[in-house]
PyMOL commands that place a pseudoatom at each C-alpha (Angstrom):
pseudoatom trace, name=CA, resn=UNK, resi=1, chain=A, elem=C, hetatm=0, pos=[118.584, 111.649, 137.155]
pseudoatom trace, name=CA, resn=UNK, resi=2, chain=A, elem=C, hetatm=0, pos=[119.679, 108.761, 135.261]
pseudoatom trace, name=CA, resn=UNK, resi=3, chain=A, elem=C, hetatm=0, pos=[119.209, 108.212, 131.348]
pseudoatom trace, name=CA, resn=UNK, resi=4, chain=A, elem=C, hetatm=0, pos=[119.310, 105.393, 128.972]
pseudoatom trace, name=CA, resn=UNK, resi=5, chain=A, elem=C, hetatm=0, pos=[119.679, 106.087, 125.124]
pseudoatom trace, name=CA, resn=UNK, resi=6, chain=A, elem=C, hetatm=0, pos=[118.211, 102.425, 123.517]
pseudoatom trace, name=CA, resn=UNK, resi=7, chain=A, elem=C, hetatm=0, pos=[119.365, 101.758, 119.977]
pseudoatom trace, name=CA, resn=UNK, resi=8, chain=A, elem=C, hetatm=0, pos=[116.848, 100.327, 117.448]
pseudoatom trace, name=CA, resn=UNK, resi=9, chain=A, elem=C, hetatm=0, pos=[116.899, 102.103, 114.174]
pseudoatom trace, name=CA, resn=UNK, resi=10, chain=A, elem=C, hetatm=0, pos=[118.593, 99.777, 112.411]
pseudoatom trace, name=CA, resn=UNK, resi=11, chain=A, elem=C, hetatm=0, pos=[117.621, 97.601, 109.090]
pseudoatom trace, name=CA, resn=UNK, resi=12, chain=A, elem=C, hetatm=0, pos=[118.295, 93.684, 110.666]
pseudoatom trace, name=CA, resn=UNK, resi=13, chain=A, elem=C, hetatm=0, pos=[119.821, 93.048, 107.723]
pseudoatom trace, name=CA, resn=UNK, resi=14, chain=A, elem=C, hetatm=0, pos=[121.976, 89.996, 108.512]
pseudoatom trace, name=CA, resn=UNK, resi=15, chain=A, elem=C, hetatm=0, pos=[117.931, 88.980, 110.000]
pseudoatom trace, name=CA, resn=UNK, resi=16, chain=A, elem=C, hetatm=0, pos=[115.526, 86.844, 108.413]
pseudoatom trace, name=CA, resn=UNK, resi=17, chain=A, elem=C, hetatm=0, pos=[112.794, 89.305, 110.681]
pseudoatom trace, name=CA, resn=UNK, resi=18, chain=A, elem=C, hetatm=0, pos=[113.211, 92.757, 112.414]
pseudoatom trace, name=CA, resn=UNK, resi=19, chain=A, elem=C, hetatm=0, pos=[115.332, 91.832, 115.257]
pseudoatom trace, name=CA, resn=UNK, resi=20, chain=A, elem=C, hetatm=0, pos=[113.744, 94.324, 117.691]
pseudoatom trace, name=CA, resn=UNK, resi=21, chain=A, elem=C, hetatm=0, pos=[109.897, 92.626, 117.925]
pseudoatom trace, name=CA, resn=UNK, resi=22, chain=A, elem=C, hetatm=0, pos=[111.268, 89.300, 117.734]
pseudoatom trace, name=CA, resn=UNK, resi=23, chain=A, elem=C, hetatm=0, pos=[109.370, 87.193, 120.740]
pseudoatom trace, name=CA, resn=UNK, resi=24, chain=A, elem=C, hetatm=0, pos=[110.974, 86.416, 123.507]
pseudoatom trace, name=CA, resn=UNK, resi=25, chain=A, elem=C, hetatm=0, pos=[109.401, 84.723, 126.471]
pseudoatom trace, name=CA, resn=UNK, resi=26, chain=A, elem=C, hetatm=0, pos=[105.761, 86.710, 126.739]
pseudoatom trace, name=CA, resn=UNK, resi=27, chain=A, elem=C, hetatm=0, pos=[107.983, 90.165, 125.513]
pseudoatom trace, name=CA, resn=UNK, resi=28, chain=A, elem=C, hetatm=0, pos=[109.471, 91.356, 122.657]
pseudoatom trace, name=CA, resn=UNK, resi=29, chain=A, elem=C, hetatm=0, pos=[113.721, 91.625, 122.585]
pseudoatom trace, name=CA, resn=UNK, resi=30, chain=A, elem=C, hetatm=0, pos=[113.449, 95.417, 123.394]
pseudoatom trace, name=CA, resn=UNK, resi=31, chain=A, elem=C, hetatm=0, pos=[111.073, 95.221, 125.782]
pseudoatom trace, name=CA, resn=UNK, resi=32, chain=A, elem=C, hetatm=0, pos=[113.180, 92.966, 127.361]
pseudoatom trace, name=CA, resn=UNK, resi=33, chain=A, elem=C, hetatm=0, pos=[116.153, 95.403, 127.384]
pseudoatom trace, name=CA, resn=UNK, resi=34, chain=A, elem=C, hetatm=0, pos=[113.980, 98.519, 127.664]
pseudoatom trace, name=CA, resn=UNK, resi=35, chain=A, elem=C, hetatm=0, pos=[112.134, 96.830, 130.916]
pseudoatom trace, name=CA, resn=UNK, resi=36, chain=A, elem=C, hetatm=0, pos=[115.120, 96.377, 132.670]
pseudoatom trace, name=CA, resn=UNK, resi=37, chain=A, elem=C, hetatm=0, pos=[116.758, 99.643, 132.318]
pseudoatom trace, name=CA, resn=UNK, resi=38, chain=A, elem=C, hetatm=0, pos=[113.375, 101.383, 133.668]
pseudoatom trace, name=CA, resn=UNK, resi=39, chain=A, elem=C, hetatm=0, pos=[114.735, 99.817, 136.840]
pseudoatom trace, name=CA, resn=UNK, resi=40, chain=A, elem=C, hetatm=0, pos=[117.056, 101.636, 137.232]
pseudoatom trace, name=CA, resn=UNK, resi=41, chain=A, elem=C, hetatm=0, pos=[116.431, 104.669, 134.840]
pseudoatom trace, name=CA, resn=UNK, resi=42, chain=A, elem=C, hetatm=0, pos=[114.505, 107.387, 135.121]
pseudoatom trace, name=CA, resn=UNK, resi=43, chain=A, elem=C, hetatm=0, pos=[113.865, 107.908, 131.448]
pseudoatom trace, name=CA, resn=UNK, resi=44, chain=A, elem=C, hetatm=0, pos=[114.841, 105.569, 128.071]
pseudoatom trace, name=CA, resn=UNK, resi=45, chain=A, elem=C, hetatm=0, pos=[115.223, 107.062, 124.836]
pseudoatom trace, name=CA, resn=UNK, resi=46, chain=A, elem=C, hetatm=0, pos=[114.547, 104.334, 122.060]
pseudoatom trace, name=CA, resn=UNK, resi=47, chain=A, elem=C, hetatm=0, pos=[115.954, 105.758, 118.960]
pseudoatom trace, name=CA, resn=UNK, resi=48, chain=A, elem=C, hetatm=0, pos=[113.995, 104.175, 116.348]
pseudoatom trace, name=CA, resn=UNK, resi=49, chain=A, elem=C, hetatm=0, pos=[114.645, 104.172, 112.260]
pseudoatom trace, name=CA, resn=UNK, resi=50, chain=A, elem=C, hetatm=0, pos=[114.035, 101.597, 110.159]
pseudoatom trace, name=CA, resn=UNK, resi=51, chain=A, elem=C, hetatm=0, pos=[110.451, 100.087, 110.956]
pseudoatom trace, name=CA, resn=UNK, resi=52, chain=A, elem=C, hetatm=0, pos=[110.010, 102.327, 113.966]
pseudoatom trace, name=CA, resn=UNK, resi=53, chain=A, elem=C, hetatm=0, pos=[106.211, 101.801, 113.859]
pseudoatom trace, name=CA, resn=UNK, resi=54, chain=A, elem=C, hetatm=0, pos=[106.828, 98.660, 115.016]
pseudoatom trace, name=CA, resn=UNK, resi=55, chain=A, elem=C, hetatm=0, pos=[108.640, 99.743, 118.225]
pseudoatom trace, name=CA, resn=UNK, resi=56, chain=A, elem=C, hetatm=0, pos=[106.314, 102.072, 118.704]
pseudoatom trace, name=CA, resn=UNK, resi=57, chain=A, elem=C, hetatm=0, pos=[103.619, 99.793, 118.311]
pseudoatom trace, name=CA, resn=UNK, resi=58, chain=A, elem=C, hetatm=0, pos=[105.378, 97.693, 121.642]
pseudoatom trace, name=CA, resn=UNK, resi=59, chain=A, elem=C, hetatm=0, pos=[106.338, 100.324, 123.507]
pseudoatom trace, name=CA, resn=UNK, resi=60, chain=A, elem=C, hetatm=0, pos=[103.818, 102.916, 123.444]
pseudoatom trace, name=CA, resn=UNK, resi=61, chain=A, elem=C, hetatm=0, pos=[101.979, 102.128, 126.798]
pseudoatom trace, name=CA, resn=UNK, resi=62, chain=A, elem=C, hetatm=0, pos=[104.726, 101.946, 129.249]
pseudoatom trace, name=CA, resn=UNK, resi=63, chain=A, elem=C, hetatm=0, pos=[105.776, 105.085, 130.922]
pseudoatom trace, name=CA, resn=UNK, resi=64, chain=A, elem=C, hetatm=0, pos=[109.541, 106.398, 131.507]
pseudoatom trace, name=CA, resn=UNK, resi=65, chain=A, elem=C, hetatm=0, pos=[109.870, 105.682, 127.873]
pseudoatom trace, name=CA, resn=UNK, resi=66, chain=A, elem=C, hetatm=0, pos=[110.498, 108.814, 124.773]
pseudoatom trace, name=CA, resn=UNK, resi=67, chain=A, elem=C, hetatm=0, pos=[110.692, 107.173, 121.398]
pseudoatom trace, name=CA, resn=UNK, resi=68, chain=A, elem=C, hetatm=0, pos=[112.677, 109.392, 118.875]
pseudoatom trace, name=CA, resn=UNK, resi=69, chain=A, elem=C, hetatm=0, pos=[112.740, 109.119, 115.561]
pseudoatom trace, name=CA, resn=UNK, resi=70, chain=A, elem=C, hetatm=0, pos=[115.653, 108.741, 113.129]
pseudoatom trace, name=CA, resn=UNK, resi=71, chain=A, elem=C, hetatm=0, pos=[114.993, 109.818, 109.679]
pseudoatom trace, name=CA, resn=UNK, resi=72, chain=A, elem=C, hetatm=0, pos=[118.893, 109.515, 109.042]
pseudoatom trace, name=CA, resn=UNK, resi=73, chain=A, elem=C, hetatm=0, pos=[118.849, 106.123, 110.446]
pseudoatom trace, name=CA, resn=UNK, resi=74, chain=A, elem=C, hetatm=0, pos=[120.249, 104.941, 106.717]
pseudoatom trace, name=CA, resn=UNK, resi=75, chain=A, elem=C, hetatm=0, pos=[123.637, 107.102, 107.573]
pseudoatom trace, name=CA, resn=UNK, resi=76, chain=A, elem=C, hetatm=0, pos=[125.124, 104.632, 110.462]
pseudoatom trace, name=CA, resn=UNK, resi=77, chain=A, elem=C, hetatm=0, pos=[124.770, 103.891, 114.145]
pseudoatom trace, name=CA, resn=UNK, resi=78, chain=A, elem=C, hetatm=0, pos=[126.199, 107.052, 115.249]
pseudoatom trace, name=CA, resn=UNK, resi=79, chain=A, elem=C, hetatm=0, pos=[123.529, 109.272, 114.199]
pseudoatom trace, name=CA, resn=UNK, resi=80, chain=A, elem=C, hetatm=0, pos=[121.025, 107.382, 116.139]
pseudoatom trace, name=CA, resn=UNK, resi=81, chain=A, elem=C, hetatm=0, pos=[123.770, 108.175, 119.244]
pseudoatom trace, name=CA, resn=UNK, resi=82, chain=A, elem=C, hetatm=0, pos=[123.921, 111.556, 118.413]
pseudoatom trace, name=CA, resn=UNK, resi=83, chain=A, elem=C, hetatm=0, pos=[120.006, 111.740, 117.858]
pseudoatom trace, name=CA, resn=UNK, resi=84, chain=A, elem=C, hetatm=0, pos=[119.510, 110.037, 121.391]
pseudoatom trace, name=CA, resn=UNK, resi=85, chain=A, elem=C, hetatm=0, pos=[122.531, 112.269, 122.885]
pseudoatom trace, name=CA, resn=UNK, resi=86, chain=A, elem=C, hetatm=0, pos=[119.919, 115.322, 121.886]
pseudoatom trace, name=CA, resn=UNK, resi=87, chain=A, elem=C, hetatm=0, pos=[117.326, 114.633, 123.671]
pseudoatom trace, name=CA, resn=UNK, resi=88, chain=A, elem=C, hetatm=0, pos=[119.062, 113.698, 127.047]
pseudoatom trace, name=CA, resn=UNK, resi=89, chain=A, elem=C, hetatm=0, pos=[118.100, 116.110, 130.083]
pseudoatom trace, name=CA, resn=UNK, resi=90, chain=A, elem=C, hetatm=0, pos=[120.903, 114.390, 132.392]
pseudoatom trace, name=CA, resn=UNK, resi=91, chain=A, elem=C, hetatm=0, pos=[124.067, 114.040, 132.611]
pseudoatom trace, name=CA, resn=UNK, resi=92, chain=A, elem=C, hetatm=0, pos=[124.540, 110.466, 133.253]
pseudoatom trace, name=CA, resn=UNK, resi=93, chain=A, elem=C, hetatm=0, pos=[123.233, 108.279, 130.675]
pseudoatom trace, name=CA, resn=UNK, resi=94, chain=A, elem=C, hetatm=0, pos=[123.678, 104.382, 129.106]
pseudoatom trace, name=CA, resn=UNK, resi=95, chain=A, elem=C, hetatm=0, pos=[124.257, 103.509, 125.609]
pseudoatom trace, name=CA, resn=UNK, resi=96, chain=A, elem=C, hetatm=0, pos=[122.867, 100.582, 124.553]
pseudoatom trace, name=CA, resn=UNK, resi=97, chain=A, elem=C, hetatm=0, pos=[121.761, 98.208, 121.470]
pseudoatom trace, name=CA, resn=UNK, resi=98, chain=A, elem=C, hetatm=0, pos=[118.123, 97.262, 121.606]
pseudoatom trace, name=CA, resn=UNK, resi=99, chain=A, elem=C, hetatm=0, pos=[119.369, 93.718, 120.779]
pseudoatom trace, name=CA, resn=UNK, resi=100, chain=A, elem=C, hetatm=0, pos=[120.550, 93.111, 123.981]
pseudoatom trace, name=CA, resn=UNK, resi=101, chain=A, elem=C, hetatm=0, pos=[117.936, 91.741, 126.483]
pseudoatom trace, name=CA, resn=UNK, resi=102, chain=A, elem=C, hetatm=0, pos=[120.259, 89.504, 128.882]
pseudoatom trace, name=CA, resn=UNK, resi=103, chain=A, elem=C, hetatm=0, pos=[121.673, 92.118, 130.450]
pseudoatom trace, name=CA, resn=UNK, resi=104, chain=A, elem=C, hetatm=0, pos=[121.089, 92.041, 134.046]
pseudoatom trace, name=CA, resn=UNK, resi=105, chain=A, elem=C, hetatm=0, pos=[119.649, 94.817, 136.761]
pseudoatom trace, name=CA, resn=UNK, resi=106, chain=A, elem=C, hetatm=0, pos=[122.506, 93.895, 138.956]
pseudoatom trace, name=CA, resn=UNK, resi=107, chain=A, elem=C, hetatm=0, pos=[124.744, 94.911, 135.922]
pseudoatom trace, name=CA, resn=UNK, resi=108, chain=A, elem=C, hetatm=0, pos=[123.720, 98.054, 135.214]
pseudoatom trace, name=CA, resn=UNK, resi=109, chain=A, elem=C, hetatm=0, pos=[123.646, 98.761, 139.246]
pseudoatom trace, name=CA, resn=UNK, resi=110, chain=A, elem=C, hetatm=0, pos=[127.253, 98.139, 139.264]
pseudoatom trace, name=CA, resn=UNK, resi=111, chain=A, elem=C, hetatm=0, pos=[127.981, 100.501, 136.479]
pseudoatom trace, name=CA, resn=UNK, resi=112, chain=A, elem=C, hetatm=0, pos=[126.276, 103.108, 138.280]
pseudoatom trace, name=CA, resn=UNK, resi=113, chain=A, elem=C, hetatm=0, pos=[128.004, 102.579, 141.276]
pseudoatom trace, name=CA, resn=UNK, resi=114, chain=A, elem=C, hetatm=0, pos=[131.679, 102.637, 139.506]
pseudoatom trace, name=CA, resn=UNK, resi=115, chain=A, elem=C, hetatm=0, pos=[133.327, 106.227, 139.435]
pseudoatom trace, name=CA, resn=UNK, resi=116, chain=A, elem=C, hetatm=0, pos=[134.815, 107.548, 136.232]
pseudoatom trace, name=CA, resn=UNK, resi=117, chain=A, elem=C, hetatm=0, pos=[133.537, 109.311, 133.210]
pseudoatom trace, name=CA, resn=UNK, resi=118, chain=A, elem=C, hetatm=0, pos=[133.017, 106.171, 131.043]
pseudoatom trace, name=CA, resn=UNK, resi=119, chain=A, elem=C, hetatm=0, pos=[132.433, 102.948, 132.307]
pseudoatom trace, name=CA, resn=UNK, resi=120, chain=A, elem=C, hetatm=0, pos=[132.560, 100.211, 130.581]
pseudoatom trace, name=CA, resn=UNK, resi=121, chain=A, elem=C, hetatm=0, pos=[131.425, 96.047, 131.117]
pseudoatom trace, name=CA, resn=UNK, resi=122, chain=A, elem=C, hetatm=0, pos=[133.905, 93.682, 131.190]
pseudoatom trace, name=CA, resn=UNK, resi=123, chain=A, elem=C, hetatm=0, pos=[132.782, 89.847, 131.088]
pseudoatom trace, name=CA, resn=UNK, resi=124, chain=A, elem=C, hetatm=0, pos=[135.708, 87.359, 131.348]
pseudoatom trace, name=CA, resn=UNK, resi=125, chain=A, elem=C, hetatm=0, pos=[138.086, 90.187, 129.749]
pseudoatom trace, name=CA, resn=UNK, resi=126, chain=A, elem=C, hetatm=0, pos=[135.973, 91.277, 127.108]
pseudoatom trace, name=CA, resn=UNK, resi=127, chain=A, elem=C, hetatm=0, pos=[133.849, 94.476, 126.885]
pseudoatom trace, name=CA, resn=UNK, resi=128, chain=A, elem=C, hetatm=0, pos=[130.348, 94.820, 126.224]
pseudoatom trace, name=CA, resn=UNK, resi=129, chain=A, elem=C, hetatm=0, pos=[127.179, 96.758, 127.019]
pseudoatom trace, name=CA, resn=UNK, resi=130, chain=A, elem=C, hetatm=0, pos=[126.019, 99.105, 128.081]
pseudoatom trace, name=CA, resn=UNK, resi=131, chain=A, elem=C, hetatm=0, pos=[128.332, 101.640, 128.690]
pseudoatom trace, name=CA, resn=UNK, resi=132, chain=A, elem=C, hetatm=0, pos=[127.630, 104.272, 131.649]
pseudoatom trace, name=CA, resn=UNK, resi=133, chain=A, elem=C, hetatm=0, pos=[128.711, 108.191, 130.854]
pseudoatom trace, name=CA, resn=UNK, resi=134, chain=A, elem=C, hetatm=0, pos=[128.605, 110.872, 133.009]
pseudoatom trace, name=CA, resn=UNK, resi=135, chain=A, elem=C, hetatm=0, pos=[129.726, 114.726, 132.854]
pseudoatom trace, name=CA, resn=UNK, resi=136, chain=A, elem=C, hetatm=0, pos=[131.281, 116.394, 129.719]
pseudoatom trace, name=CA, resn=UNK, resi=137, chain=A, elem=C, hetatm=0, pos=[130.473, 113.087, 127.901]
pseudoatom trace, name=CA, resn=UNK, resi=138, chain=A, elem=C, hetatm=0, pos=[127.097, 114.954, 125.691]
pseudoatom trace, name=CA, resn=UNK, resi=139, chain=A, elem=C, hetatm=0, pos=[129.105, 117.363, 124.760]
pseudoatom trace, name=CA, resn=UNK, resi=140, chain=A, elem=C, hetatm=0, pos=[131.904, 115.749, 123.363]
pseudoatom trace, name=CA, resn=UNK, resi=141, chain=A, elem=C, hetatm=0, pos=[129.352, 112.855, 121.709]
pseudoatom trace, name=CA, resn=UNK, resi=142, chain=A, elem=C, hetatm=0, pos=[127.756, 115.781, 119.701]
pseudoatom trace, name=CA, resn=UNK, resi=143, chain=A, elem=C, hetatm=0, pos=[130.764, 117.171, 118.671]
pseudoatom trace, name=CA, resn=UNK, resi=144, chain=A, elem=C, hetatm=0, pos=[132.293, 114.252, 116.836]
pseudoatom trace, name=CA, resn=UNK, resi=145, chain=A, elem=C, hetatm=0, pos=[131.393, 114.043, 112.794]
pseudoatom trace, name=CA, resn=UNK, resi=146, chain=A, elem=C, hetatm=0, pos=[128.097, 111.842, 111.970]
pseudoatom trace, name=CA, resn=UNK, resi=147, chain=A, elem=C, hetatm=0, pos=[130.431, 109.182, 110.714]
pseudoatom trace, name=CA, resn=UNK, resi=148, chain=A, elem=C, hetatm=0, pos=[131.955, 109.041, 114.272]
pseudoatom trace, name=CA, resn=UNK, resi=149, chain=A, elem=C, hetatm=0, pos=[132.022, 105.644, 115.935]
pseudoatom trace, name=CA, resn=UNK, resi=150, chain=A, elem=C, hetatm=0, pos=[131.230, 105.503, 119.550]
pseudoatom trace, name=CA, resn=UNK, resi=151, chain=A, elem=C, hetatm=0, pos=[134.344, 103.297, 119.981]
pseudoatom trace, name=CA, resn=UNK, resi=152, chain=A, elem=C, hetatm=0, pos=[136.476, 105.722, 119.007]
pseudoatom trace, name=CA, resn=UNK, resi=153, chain=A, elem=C, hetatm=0, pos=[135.075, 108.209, 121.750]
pseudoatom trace, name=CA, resn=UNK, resi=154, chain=A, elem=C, hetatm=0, pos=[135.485, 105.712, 124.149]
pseudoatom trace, name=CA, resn=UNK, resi=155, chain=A, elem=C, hetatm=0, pos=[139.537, 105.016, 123.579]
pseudoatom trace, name=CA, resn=UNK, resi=156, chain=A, elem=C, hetatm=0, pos=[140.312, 108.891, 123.343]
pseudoatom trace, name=CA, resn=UNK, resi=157, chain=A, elem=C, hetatm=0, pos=[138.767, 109.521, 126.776]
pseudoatom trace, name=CA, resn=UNK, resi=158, chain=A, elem=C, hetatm=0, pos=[139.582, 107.354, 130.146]
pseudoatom trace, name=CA, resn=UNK, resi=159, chain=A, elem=C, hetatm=0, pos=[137.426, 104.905, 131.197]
pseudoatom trace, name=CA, resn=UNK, resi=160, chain=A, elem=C, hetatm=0, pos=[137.203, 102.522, 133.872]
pseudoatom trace, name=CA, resn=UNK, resi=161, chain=A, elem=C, hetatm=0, pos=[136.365, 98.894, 133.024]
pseudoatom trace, name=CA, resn=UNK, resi=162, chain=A, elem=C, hetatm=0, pos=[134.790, 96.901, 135.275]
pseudoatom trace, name=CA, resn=UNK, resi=163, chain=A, elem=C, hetatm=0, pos=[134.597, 92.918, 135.331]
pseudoatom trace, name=CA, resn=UNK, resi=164, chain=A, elem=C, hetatm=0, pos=[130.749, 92.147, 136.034]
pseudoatom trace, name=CA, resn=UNK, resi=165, chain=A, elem=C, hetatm=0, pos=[129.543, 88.205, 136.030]
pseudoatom trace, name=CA, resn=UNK, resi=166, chain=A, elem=C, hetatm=0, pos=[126.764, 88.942, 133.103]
pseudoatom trace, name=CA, resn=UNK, resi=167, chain=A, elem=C, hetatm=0, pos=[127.335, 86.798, 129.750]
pseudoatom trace, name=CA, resn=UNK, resi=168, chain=A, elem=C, hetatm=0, pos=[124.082, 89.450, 128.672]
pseudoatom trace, name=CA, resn=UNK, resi=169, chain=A, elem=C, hetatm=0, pos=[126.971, 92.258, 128.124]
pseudoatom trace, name=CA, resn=UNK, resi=170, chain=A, elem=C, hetatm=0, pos=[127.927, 90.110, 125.330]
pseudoatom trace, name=CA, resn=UNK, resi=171, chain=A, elem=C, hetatm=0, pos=[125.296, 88.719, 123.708]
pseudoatom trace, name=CA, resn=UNK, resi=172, chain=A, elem=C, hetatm=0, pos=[124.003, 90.453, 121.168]
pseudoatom trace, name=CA, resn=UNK, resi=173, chain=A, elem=C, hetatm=0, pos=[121.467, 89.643, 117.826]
pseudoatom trace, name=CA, resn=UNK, resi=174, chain=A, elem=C, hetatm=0, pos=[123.192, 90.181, 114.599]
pseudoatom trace, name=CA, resn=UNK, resi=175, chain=A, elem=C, hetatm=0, pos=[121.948, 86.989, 112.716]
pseudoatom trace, name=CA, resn=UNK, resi=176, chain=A, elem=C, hetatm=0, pos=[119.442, 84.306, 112.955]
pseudoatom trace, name=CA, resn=UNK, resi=177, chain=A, elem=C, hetatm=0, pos=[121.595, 82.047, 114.775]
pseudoatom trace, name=CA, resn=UNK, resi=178, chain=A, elem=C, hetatm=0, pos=[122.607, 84.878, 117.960]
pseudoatom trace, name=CA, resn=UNK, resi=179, chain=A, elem=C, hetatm=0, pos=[118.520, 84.976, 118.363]
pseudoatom trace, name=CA, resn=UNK, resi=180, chain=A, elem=C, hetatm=0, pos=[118.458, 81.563, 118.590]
pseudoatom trace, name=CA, resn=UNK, resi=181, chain=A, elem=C, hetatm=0, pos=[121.335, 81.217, 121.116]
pseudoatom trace, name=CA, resn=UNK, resi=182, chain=A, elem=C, hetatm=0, pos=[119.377, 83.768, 122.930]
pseudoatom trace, name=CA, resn=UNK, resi=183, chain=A, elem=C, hetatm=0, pos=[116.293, 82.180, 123.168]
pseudoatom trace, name=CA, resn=UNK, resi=184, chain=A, elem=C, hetatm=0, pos=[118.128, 79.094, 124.345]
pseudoatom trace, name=CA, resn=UNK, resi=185, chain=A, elem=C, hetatm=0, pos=[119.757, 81.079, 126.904]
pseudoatom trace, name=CA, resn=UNK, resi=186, chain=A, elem=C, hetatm=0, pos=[116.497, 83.158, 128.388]
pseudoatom trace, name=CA, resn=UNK, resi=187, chain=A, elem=C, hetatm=0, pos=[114.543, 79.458, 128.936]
pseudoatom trace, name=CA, resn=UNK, resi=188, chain=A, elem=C, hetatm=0, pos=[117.656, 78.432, 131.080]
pseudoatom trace, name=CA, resn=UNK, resi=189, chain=A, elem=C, hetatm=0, pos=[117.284, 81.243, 133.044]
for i in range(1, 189): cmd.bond("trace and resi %d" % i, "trace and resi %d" % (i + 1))
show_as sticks, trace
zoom trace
């Protein structure tokens, strides 16, 4: 069984809007994300905070899908990983942002095809996500303070990096203008 834990409690802060119902195409940015890792998923956990009506509101009909709720959401990223890390039933699982919908299928079939523990996306040298775990990973996650950073998980365990031709790894929505870039990007495509 394969996982995904989805990312999208956050506040969008540096955002005009809430990043994770901004349109895209006829979808919303996580359905984007959350549509492609059903591909190859057998279950995504959205981890939803701040304004998680609203991703409930898009997400609610499609199957494969548990939304969880953060109430912590306010204390940092990593207790929405931790949160998400909960409710896992496998052992191999993805960590992703809910901001990221250029990631490709091909991408994510890669990962799972890469051995190693932790495997990370590499595009033109530079990491990115998602990241793939697999065995003692839970365990160690859950284990870390709530203040932990996912990062620092990652460097204190080996991981195998692998160089995959997706810009999508990258490209993430922080502010107005990486939204933009985005939508400029998903009509060339």
């Amino acid at each position: 069984m394969i996982e995904a834990i989805v990312l999208a409690a956050g506040f969008s802060s540096r955002m005009s809007n809430y990043k994770m119902t901004l349109p895209l195409g006829e979808k919303t940015v996580i359905e984007h994300t959350v549509d492609k890792l059903l591909e190859v998923c057998d279950n995504v956990i959205v981890v939803a905070g701040h304004k998680a009506y609203e991703c409930k509101k898009v997400l609610n009909d499609r199957n494969g899908i548990t939304i969880v709720e953060n109430p912590h959401y306010q204390k940092g990223m990593f207790v929405s990983v931790q949160r998400g890390v909960k409710h896992l039933t496998s052992e191999t699982f993805f960590i992703i942002p809910g901001d990221q919908p250029m990631i490709s299928v091909e991408t994510l079939r890669i990962l799972l095809r890469t051995e190693g523990d932790i495997v990370n996306p590499s595009y033109k040298g530079k990491k990115g996500h998602p990241v793939l775990f697999r065995r003692n990973c839970r365990a160690g996650i859950l284990s870390m303070p709530e203040d932990g950073i996912l990062r620092d998980f990652i460097h204190s365990h080996e991981s195998n990096v692998v160089e995959v031709e997706d810009e999508g790894i990258l490209l993430d929505i922080d502010v107005d203008e990486d939204y933009e870039k985005i939508k400029m990007k998903f009509l060339e495509n």
